[in-house]
FIKEKOL-794492 format. One record per residue (C-alpha): residue number from 1; residue in three letters; z, x, y. Coordinates in nm, 2 decimals, always signed. Layout:
<rs>
<r><pos>NUM</pos><code>ALA</code><up>Z</up><east>X</east><north>Y</north></r>
...
</rs>
This chain:
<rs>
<r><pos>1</pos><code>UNK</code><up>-10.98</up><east>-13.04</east><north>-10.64</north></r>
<r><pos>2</pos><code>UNK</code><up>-10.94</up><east>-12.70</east><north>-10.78</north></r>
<r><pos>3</pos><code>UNK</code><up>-11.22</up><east>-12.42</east><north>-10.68</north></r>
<r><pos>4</pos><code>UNK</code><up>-11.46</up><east>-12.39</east><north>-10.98</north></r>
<r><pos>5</pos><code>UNK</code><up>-11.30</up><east>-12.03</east><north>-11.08</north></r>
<r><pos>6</pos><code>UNK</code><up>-10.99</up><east>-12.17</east><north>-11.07</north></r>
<r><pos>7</pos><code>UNK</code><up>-11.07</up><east>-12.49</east><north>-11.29</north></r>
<r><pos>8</pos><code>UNK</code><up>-11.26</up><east>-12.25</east><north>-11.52</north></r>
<r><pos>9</pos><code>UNK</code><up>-10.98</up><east>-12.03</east><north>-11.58</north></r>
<r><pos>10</pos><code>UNK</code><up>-10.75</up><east>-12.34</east><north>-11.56</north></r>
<r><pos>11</pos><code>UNK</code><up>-10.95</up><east>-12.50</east><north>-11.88</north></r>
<r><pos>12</pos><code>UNK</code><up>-10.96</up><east>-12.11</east><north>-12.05</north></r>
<r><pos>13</pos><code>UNK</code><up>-10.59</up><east>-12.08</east><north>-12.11</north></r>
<r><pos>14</pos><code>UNK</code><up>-10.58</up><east>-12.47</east><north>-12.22</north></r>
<r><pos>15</pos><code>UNK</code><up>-10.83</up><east>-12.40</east><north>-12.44</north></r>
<r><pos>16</pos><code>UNK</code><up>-10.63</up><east>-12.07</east><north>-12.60</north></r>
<r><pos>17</pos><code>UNK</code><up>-10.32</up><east>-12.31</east><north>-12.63</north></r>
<r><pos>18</pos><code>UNK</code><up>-10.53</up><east>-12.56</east><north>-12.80</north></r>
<r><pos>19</pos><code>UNK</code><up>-10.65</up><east>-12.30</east><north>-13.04</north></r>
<r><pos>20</pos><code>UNK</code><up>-10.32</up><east>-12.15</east><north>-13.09</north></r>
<r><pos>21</pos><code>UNK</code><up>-10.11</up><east>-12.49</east><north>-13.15</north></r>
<r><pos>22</pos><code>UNK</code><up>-10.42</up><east>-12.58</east><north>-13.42</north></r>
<r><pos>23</pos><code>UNK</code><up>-10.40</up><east>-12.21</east><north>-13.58</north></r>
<r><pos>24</pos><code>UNK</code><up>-10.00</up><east>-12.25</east><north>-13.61</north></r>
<r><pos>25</pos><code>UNK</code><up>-10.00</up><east>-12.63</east><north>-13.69</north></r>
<r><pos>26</pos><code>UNK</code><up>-10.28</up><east>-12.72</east><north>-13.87</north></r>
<r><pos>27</pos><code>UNK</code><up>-10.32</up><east>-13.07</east><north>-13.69</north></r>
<r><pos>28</pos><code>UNK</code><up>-10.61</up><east>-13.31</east><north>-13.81</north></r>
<r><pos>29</pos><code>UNK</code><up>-10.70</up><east>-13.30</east><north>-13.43</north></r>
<r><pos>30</pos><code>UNK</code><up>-10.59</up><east>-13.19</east><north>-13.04</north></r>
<r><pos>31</pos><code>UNK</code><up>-10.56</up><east>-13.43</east><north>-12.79</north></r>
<r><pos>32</pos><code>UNK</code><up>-10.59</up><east>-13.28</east><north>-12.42</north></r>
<r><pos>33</pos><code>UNK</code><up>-10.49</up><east>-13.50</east><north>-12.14</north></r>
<r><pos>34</pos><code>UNK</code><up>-10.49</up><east>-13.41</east><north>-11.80</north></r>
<r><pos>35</pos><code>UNK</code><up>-10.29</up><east>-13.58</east><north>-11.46</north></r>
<r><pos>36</pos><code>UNK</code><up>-10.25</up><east>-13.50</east><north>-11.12</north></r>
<r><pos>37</pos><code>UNK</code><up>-10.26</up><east>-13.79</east><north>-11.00</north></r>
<r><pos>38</pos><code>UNK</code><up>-9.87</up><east>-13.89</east><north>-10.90</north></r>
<r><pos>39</pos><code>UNK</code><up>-9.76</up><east>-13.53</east><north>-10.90</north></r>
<r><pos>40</pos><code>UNK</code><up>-9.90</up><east>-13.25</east><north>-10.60</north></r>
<r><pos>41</pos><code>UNK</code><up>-10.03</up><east>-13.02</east><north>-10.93</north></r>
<r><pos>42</pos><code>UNK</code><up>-10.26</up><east>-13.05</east><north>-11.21</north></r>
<r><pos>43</pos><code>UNK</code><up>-10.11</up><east>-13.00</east><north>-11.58</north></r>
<r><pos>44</pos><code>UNK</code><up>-10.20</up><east>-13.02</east><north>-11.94</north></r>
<r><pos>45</pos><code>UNK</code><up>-10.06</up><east>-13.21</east><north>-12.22</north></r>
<r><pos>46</pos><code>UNK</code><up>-10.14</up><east>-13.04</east><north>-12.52</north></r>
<r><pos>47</pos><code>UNK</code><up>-10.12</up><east>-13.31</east><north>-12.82</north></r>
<r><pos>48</pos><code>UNK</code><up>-10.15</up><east>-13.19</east><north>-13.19</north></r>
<r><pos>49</pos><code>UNK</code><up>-10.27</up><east>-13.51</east><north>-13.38</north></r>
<r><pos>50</pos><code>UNK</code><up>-10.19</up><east>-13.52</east><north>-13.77</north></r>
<r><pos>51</pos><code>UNK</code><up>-10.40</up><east>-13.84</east><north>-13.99</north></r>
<r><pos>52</pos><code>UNK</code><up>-10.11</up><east>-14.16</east><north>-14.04</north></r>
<r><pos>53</pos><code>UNK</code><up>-9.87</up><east>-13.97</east><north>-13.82</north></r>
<r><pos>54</pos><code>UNK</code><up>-9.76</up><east>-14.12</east><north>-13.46</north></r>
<r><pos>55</pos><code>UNK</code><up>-10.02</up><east>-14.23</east><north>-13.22</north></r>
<r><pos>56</pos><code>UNK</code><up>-10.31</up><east>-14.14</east><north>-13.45</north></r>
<r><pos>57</pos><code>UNK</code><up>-10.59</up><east>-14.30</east><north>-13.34</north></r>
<r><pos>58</pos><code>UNK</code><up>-10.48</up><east>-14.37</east><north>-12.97</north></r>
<r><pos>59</pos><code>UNK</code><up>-10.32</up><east>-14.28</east><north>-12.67</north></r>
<r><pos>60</pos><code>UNK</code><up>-10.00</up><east>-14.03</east><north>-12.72</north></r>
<r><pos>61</pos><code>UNK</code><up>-9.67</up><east>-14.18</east><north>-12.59</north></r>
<r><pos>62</pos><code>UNK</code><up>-9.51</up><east>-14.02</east><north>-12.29</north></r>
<r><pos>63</pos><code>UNK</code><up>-9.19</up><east>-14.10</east><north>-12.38</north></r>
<r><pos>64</pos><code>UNK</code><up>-9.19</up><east>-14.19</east><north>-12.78</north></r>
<r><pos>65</pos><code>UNK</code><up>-8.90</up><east>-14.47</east><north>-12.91</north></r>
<r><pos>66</pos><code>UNK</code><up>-8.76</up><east>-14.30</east><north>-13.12</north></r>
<r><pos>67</pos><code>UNK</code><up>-8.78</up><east>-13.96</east><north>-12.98</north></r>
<r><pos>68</pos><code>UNK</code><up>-8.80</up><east>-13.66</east><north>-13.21</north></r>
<r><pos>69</pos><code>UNK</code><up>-8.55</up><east>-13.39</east><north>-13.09</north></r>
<r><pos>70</pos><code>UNK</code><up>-8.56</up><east>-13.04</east><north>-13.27</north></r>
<r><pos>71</pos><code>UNK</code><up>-8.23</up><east>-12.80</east><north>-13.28</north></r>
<r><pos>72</pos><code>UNK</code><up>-8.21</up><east>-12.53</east><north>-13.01</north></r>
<r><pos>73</pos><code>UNK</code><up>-8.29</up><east>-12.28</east><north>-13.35</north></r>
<r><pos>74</pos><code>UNK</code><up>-8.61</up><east>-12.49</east><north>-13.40</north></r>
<r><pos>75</pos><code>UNK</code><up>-8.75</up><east>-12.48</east><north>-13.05</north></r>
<r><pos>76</pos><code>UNK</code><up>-8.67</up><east>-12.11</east><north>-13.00</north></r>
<r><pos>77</pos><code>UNK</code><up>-8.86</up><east>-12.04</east><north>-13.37</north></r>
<r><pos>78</pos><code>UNK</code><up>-9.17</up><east>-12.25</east><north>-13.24</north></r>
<r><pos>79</pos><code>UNK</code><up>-9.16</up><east>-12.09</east><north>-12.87</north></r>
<r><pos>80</pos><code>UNK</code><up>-9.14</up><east>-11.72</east><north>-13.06</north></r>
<r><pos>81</pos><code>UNK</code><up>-9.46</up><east>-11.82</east><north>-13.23</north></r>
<r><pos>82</pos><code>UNK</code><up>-9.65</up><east>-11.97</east><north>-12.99</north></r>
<r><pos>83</pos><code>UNK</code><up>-9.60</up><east>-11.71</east><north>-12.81</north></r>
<r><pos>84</pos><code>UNK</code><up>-9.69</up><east>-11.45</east><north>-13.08</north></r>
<r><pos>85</pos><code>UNK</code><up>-10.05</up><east>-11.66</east><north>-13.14</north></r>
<r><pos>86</pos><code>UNK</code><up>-10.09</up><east>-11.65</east><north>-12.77</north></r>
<r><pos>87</pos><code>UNK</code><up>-10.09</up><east>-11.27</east><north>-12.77</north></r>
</rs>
């Protein structure tokens, strides 16, 4: 439903995440998956993909059993690079 600028712009900046998260990451592959179907907005999730790790092969798990957690340390160290590749 979004205007075609919109959606093009929309798809750019997933497209720089995607490129970012592969540069920092190194995953075999990205998965992009996109809903708006239960919610009133569109998103992106963003998978990084690795060969005989979790879900390779199919479908990522929304909610993963057992989850995988980082340390407040970890998340702020990948959030600070992210950020820097997003730059």
């Amino acid at each position: 439903e979004l205007p075609q600028a919109e959606f093009e712009a929309y798809m750019g900046v997933v497209h720089k995440v995607g490129k970012a998260i592969t540069a920092l990451y190194h995953p075999y592959q990205v998965n992009y998956a996109t809903f708006g179907d239960k919610v009133e907005h569109v998103h992106c999730h963003i998978v990084p993909k690795y060969e005989g790790g979790m879900d390779f092969g199919g479908m990522f798990q929304m909610n993963p059993t057992p989850g995988v957690y980082l340390t407040d340390e970890e998340y702020q160290s990948r959030i600070a690079a992210l950020k820097a590749a997003l730059q």
